[in-house]
C-alpha positions in Angstrom: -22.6 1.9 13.2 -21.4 -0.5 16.0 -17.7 -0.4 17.3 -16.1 -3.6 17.1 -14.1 -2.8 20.0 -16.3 -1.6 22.4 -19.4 -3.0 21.2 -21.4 0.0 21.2 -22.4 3.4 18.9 -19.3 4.7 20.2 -15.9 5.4 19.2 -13.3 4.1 22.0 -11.5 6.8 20.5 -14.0 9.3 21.8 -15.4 11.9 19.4 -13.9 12.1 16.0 -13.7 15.3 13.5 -16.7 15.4 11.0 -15.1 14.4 7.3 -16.7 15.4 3.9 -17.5 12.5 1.7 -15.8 13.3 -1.6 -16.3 11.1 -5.2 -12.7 11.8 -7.5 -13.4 10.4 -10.5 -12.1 10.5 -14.2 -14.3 13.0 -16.5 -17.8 12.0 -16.8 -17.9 11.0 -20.7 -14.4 8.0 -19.2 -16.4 6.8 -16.4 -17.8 3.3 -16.1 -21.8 3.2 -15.8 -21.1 1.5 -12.0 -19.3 4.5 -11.1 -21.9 6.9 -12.3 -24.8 5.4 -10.7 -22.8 4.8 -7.7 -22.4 8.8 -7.7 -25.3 9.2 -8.0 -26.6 6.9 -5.0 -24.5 9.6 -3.0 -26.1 12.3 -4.4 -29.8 10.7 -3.8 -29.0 9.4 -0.2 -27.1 12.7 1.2 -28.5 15.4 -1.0 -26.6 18.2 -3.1 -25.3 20.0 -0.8 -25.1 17.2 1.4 -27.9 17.9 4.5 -25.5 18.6 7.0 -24.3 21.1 5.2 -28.2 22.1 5.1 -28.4 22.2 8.7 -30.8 19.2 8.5 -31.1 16.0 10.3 -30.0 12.2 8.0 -33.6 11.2 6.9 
């Protein structure tokens, strides 16, 4: 992702603390179908358990 302020792949705020991606959602059976299969696109894209916490590279 490009910086808007610098204009390169880095932060001008130099390196910044890894964050988990968390979904917080109402209970399955409540939630809209957009939100489900938006769930699940995380899932798909950055696994279960996500890869880095696999030790593996993004594919």
């Amino acid at each position: 992702m490009r910086c808007s302020q610098t204009g390169t792949n880095e932060s001008p705020h130099g390196d910044l603390p890894s964050q988990g991606i968390h979904a917080v959602a109402t209970a399955r059976a409540h939630q809209p179908p957009k939100v489900r299969v938006f769930i699940e696109a995380l899932r798909t894209r950055f696994g279960d358990p996500p890869y880095w916490e696999r030790g593996e590279a993004p594919a």
